[in-house]
PDB file with SEQRES, HELIX, SHEET and CRYST1 records, atoms N, CA, C and O in Angstrom:
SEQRES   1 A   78  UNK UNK UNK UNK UNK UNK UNK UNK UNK UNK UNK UNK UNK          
SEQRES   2 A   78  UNK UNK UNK UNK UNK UNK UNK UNK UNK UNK UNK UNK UNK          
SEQRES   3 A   78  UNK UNK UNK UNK UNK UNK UNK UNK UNK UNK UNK UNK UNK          
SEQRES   4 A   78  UNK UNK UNK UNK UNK UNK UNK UNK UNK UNK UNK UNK UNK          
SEQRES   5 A   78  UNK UNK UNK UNK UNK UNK UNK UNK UNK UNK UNK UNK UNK          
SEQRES   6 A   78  UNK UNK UNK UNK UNK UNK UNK UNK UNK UNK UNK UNK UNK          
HELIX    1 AA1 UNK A    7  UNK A    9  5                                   3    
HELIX    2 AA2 UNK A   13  UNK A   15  5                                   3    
HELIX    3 AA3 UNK A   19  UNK A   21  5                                   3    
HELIX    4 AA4 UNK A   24  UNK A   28  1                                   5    
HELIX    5 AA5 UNK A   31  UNK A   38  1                                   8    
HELIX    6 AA6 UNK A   46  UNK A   76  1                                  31    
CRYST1    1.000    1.000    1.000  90.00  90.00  90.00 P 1           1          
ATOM      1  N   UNK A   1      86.852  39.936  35.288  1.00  0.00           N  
ATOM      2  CA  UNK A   1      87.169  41.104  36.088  1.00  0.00           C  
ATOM      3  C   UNK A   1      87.694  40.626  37.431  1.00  0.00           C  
ATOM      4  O   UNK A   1      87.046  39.708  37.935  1.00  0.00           O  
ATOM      5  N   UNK A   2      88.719  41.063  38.089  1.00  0.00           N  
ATOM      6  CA  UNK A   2      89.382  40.953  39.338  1.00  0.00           C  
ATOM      7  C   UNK A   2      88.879  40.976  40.294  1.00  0.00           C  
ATOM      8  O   UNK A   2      88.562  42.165  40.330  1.00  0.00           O  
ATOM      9  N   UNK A   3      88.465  40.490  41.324  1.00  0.00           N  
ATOM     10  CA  UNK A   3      87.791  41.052  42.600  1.00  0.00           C  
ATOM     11  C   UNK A   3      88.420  42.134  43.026  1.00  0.00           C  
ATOM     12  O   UNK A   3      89.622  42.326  42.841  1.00  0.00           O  
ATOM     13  N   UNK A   4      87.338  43.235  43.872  1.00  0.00           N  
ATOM     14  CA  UNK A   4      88.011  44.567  44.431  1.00  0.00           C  
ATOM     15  C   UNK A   4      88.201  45.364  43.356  1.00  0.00           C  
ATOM     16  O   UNK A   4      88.111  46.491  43.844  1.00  0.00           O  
ATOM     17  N   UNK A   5      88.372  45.466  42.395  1.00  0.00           N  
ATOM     18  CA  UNK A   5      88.411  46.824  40.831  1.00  0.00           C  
ATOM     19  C   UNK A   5      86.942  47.365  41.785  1.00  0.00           C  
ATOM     20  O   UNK A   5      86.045  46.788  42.400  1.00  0.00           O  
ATOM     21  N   UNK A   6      87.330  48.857  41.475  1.00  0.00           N  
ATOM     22  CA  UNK A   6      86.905  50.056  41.739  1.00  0.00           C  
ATOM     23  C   UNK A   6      85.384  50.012  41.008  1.00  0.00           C  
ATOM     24  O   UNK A   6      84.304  50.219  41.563  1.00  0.00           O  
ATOM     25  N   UNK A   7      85.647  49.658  39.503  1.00  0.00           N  
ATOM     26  CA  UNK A   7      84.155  49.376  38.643  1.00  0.00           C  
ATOM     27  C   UNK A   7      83.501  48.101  39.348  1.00  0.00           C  
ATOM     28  O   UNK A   7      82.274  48.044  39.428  1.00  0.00           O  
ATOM     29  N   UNK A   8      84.348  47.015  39.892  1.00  0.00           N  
ATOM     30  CA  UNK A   8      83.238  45.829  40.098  1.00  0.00           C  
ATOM     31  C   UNK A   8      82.298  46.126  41.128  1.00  0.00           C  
ATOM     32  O   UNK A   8      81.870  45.086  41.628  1.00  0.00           O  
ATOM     33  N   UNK A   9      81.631  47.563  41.825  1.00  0.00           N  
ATOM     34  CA  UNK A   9      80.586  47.752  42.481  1.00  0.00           C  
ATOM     35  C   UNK A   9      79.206  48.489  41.067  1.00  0.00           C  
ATOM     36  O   UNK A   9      78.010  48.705  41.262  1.00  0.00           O  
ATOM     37  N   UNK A  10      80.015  48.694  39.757  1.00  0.00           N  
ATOM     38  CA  UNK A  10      78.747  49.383  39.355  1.00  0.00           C  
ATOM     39  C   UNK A  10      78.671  47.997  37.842  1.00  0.00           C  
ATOM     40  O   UNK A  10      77.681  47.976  37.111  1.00  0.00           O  
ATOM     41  N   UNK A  11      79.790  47.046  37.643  1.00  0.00           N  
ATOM     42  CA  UNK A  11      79.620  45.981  36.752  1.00  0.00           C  
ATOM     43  C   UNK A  11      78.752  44.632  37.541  1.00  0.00           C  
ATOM     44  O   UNK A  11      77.762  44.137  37.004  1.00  0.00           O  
ATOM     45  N   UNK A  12      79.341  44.092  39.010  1.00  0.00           N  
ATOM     46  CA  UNK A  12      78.746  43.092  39.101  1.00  0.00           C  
ATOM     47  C   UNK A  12      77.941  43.332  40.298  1.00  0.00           C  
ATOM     48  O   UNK A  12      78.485  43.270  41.401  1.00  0.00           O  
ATOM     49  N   UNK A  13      76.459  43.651  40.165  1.00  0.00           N  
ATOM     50  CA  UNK A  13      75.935  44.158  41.004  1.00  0.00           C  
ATOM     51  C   UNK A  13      75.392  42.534  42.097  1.00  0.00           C  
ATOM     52  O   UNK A  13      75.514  42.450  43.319  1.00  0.00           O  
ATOM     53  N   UNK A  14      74.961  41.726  41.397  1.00  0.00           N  
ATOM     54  CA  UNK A  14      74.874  40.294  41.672  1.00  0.00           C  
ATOM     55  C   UNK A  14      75.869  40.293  42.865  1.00  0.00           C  
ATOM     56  O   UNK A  14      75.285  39.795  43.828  1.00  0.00           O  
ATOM     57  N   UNK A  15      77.409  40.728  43.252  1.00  0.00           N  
ATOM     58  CA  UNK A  15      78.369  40.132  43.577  1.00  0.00           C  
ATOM     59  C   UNK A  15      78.873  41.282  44.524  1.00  0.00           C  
ATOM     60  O   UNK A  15      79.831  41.108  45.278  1.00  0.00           O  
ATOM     61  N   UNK A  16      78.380  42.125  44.470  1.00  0.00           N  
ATOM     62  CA  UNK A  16      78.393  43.419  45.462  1.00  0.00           C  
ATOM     63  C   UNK A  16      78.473  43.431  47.144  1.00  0.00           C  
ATOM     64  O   UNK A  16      78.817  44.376  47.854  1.00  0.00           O  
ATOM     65  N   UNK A  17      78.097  42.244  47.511  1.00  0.00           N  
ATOM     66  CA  UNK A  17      77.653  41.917  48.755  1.00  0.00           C  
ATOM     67  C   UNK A  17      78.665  40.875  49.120  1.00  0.00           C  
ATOM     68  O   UNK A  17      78.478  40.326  50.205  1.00  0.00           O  
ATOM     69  N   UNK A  18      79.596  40.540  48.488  1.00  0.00           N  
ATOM     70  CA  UNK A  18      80.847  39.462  48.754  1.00  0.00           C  
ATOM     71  C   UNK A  18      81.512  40.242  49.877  1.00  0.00           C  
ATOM     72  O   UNK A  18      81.615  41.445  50.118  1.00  0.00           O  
ATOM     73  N   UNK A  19      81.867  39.294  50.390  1.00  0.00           N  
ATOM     74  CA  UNK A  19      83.220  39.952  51.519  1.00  0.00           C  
ATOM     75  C   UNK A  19      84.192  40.508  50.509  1.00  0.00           C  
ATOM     76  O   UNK A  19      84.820  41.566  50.554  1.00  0.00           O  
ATOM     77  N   UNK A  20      84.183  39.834  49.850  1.00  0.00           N  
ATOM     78  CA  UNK A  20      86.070  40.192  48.916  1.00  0.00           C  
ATOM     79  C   UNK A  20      85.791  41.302  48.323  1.00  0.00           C  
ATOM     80  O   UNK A  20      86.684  41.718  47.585  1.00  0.00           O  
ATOM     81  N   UNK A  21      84.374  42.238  48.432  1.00  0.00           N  
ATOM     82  CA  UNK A  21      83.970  43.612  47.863  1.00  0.00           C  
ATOM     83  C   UNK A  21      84.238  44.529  49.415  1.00  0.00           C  
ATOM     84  O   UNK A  21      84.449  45.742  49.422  1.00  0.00           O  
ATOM     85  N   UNK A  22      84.204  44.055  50.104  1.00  0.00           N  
ATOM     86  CA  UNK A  22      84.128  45.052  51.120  1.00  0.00           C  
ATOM     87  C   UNK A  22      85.394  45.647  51.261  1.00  0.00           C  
ATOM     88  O   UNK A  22      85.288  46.133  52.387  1.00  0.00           O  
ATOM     89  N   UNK A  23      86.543  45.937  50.856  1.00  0.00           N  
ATOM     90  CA  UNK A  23      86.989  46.804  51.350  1.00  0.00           C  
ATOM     91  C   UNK A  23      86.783  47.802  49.944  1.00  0.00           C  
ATOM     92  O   UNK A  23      86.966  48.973  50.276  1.00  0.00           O  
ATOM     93  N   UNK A  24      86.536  47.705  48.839  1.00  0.00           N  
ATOM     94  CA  UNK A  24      85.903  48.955  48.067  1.00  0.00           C  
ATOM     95  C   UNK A  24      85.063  49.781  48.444  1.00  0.00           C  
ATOM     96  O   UNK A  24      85.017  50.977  48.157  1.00  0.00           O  
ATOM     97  N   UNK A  25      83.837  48.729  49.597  1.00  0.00           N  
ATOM     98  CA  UNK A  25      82.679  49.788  49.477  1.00  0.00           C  
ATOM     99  C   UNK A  25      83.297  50.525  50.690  1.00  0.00           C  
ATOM    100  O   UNK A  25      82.752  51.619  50.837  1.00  0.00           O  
ATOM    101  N   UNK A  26      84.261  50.274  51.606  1.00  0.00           N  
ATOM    102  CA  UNK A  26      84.879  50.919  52.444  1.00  0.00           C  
ATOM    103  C   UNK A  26      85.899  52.153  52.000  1.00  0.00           C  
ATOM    104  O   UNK A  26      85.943  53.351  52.277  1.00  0.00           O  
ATOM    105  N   UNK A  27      86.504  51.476  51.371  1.00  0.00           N  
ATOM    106  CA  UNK A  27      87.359  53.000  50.117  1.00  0.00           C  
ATOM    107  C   UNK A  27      86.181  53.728  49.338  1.00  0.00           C  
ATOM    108  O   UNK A  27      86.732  54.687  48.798  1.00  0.00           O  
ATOM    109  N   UNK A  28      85.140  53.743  49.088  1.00  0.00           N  
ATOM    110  CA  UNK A  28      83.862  54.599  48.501  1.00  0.00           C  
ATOM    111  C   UNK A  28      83.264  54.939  49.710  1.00  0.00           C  
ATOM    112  O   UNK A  28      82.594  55.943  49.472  1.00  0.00           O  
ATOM    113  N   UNK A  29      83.178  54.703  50.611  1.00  0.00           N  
ATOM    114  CA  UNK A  29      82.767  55.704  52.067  1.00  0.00           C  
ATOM    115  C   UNK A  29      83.657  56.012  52.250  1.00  0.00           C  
ATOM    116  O   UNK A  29      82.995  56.294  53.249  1.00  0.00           O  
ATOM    117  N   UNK A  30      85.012  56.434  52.423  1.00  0.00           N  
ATOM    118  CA  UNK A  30      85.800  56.851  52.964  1.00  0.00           C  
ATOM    119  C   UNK A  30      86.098  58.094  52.009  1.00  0.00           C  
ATOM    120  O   UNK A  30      86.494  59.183  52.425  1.00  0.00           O  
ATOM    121  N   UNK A  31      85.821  57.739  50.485  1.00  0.00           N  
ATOM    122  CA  UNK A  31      86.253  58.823  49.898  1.00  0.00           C  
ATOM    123  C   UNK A  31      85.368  59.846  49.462  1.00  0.00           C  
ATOM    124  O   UNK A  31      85.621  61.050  49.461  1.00  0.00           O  
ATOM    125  N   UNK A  32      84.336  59.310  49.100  1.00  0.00           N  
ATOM    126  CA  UNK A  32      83.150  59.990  49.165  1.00  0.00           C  
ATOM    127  C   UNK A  32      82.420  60.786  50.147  1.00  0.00           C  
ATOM    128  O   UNK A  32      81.391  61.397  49.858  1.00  0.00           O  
ATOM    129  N   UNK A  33      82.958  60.779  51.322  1.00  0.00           N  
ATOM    130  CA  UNK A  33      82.905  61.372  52.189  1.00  0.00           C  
ATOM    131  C   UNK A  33      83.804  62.941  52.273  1.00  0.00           C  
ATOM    132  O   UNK A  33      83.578  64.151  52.269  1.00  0.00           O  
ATOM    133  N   UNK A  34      84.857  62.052  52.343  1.00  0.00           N  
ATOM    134  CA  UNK A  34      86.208  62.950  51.965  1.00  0.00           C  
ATOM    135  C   UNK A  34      85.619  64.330  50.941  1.00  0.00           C  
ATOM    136  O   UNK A  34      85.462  65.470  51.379  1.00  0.00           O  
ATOM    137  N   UNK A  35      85.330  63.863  49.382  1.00  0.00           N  
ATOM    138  CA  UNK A  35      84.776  64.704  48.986  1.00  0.00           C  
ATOM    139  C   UNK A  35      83.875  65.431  48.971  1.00  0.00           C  
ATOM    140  O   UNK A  35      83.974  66.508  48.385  1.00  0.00           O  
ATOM    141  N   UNK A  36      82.426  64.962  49.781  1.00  0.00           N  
ATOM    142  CA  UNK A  36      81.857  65.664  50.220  1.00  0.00           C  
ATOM    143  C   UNK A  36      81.795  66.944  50.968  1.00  0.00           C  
ATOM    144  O   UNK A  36      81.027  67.905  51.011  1.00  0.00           O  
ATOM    145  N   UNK A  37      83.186  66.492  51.688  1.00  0.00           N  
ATOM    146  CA  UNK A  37      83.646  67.262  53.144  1.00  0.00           C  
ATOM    147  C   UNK A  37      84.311  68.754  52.310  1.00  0.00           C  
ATOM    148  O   UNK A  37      83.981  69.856  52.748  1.00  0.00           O  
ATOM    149  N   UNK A  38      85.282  68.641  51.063  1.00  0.00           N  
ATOM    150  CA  UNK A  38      85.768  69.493  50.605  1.00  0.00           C  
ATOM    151  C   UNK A  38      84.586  70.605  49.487  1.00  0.00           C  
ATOM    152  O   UNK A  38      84.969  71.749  49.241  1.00  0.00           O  
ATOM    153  N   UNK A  39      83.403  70.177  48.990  1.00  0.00           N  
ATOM    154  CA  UNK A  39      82.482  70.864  48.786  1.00  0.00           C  
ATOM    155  C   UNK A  39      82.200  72.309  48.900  1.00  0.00           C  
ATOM    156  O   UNK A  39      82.429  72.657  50.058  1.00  0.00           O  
ATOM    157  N   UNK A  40      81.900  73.039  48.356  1.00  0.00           N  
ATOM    158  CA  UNK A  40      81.538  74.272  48.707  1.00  0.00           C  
ATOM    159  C   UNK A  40      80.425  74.681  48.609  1.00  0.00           C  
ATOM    160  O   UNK A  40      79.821  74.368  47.583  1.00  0.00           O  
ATOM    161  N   UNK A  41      79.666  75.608  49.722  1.00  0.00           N  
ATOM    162  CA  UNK A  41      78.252  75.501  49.846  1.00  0.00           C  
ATOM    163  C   UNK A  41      77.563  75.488  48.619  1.00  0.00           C  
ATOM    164  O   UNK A  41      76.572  74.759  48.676  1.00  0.00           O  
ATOM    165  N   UNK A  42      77.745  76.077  47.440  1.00  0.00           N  
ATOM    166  CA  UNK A  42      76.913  76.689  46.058  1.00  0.00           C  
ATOM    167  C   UNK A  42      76.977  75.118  45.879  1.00  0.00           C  
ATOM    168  O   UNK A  42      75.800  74.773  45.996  1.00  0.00           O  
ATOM    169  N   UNK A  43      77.673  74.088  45.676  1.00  0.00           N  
ATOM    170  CA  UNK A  43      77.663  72.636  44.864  1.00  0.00           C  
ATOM    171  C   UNK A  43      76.211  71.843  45.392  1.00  0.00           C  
ATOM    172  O   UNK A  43      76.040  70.624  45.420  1.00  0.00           O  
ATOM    173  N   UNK A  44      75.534  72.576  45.673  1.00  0.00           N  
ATOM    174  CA  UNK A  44      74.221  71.317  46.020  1.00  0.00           C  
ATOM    175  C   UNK A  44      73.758  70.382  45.225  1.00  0.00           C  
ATOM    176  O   UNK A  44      73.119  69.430  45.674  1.00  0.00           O  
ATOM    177  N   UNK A  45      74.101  70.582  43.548  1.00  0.00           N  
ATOM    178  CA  UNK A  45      73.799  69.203  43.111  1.00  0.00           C  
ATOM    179  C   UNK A  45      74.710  68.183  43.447  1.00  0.00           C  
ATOM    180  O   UNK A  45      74.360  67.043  43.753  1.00  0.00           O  
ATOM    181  N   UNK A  46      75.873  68.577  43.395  1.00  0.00           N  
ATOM    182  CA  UNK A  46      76.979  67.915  43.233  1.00  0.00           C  
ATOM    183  C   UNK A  46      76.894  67.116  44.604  1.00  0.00           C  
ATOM    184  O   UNK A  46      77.065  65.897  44.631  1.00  0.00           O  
ATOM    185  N   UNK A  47      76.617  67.879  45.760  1.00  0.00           N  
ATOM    186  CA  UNK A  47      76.456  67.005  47.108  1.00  0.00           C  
ATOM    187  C   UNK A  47      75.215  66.384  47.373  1.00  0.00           C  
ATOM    188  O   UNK A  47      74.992  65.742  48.399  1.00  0.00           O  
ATOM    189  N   UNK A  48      74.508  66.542  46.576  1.00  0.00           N  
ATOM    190  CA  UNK A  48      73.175  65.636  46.638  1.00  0.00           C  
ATOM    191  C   UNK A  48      73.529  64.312  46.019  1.00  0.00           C  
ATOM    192  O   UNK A  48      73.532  63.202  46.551  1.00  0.00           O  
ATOM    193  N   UNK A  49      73.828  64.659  44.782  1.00  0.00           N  
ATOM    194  CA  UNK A  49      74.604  63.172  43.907  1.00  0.00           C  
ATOM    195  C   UNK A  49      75.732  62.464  44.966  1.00  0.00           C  
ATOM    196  O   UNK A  49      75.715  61.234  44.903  1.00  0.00           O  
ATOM    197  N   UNK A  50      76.189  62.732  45.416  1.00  0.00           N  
ATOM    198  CA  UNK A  50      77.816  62.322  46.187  1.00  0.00           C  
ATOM    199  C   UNK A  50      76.916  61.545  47.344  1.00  0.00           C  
ATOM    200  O   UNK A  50      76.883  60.315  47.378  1.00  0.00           O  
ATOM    201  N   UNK A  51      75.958  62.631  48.587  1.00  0.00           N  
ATOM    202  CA  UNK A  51      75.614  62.020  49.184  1.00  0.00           C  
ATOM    203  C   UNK A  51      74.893  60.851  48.953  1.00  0.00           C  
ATOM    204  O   UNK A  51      75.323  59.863  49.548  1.00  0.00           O  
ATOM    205  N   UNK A  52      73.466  60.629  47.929  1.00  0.00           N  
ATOM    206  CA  UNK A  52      73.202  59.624  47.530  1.00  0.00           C  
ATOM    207  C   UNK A  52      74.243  58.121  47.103  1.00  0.00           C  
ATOM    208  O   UNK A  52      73.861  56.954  47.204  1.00  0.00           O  
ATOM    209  N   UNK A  53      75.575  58.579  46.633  1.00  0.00           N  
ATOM    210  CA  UNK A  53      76.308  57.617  46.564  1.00  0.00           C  
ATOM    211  C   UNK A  53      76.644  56.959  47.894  1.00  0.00           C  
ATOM    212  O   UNK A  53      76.868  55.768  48.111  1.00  0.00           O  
ATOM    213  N   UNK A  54      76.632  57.971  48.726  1.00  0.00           N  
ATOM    214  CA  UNK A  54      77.856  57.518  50.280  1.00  0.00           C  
ATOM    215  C   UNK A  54      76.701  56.918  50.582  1.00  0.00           C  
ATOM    216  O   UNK A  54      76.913  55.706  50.615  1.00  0.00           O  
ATOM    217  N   UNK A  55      75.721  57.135  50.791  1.00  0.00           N  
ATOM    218  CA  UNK A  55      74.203  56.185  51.467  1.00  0.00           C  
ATOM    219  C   UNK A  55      74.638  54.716  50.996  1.00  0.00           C  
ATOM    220  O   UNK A  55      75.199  53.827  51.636  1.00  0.00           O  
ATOM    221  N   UNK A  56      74.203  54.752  49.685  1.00  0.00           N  
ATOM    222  CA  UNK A  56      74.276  53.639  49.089  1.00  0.00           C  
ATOM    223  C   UNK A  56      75.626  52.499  49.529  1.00  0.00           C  
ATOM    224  O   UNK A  56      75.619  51.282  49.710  1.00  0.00           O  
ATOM    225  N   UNK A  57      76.498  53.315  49.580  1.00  0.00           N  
ATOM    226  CA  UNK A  57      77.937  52.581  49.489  1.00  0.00           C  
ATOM    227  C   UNK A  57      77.802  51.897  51.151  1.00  0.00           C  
ATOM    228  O   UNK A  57      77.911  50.732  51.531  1.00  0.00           O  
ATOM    229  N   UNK A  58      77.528  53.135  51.890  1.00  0.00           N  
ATOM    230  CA  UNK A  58      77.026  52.778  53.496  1.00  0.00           C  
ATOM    231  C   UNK A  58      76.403  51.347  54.026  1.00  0.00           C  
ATOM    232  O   UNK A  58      76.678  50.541  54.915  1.00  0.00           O  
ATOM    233  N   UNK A  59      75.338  51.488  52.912  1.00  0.00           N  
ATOM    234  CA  UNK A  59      74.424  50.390  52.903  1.00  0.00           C  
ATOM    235  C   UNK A  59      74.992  48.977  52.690  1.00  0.00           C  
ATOM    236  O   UNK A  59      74.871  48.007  53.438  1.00  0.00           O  
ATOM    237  N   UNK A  60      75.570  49.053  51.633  1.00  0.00           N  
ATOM    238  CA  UNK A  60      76.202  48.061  51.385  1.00  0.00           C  
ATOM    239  C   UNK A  60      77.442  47.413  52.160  1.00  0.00           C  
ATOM    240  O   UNK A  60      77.649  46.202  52.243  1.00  0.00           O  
ATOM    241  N   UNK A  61      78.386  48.629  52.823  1.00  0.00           N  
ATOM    242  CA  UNK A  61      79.106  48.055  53.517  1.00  0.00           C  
ATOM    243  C   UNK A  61      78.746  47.878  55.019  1.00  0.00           C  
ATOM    244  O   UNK A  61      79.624  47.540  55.813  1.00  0.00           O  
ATOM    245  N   UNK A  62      77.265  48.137  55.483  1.00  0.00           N  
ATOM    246  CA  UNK A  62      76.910  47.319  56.682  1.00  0.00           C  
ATOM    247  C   UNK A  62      76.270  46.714  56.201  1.00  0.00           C  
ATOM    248  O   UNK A  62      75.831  46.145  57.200  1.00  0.00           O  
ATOM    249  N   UNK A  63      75.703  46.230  55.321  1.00  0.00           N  
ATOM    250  CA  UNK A  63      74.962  44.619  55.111  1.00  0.00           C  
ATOM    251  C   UNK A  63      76.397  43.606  54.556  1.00  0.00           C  
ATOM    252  O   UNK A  63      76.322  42.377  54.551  1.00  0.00           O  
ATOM    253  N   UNK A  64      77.277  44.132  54.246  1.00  0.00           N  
ATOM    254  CA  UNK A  64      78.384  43.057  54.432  1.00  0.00           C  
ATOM    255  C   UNK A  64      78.871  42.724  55.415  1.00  0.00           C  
ATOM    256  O   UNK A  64      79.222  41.568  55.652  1.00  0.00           O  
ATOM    257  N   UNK A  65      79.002  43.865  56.316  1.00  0.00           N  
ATOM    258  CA  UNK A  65      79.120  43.523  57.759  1.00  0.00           C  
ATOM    259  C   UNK A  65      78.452  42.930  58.634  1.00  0.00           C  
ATOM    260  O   UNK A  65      79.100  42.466  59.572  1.00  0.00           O  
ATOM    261  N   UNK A  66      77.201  42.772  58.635  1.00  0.00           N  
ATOM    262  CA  UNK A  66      75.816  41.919  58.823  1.00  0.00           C  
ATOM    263  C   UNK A  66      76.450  40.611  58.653  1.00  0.00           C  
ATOM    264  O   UNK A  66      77.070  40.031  59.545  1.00  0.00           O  
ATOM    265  N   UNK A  67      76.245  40.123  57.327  1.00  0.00           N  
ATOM    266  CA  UNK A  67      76.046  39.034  56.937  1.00  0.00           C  
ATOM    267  C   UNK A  67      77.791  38.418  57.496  1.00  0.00           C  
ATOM    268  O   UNK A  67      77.975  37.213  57.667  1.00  0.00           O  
ATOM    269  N   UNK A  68      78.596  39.154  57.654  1.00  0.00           N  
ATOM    270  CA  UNK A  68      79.833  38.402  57.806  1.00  0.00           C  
ATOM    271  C   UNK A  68      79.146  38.250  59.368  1.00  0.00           C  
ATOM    272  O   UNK A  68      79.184  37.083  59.757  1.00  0.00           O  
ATOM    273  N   UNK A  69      78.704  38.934  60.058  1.00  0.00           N  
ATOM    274  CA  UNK A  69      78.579  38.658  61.797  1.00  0.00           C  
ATOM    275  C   UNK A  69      77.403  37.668  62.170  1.00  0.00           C  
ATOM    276  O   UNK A  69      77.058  37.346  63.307  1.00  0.00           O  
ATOM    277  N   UNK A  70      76.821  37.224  60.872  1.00  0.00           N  
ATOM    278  CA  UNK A  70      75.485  36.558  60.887  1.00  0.00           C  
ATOM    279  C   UNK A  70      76.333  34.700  61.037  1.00  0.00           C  
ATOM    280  O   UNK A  70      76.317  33.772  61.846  1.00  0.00           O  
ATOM    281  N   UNK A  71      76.894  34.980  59.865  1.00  0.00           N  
ATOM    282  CA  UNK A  71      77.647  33.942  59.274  1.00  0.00           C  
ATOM    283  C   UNK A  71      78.533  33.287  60.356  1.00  0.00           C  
ATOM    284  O   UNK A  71      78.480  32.066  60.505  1.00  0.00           O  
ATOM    285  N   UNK A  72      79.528  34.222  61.287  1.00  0.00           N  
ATOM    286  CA  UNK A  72      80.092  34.203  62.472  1.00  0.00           C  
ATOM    287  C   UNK A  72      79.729  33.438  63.167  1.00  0.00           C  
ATOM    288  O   UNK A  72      80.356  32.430  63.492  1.00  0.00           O  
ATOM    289  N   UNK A  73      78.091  33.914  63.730  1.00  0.00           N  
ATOM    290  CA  UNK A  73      77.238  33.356  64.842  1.00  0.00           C  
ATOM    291  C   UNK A  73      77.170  31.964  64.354  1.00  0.00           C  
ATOM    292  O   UNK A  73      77.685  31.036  64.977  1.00  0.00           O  
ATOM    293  N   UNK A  74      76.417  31.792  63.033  1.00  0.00           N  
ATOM    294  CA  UNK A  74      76.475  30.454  62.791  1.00  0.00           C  
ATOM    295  C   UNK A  74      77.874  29.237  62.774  1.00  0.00           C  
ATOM    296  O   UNK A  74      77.741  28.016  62.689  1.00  0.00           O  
ATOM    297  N   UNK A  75      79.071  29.942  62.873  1.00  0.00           N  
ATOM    298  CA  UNK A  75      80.190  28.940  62.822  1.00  0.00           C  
ATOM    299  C   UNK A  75      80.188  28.896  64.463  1.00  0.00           C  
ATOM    300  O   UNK A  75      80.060  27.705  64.747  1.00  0.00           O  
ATOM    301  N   UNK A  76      80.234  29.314  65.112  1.00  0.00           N  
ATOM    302  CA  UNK A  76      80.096  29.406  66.672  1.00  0.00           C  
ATOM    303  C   UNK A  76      78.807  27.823  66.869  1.00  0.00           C  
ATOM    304  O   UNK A  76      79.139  26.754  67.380  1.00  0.00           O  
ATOM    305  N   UNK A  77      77.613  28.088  66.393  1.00  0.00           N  
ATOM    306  CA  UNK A  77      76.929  27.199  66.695  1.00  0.00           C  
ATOM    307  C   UNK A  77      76.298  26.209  65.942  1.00  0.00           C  
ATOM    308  O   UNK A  77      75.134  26.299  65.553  1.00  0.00           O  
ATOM    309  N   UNK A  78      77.065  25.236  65.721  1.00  0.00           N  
ATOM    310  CA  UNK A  78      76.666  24.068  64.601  1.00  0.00           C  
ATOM    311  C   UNK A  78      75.237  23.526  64.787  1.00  0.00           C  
ATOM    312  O   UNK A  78      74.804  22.656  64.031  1.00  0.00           O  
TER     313      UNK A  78                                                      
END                                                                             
């Protein structure tokens, strides 16, 4: 499987946390949001499920962001 495919956040969960994933989990907050936003009040399952995704996706794309600024610090100081 390719790095960045849309499925490689729900196939390689192991590998989820790569930099070379982060701009998916960034296109899955961005869109998931998006859809959230277009919702209509009656959809509460539907925005319960969605929101639980955007959390998740959230999560993941600040602990990639973490670890890239962690990683940072350490090239700064040998």
């Amino acid at each position: 499987m390719r790095h960045g495919h849309k499925a490689e956040r729900t196939r390689c969960p192991q590998a989820t946390h790569h930099p070379c994933h982060r701009p998916v989990w960034a296109d899955a907050v961005t869109s998931t949001t998006a859809f959230i936003g277009m919702l209509g009040r009656t959809r509460t399952a539907e925005r319960v499920r969605l929101q639980a995704e955007l959390d998740r996706a959230q999560r993941v794309l600040d602990s990639i962001d973490a670890a890239a600024a962690k990683a940072g610090d350490h090239a700064d100081h040998p």
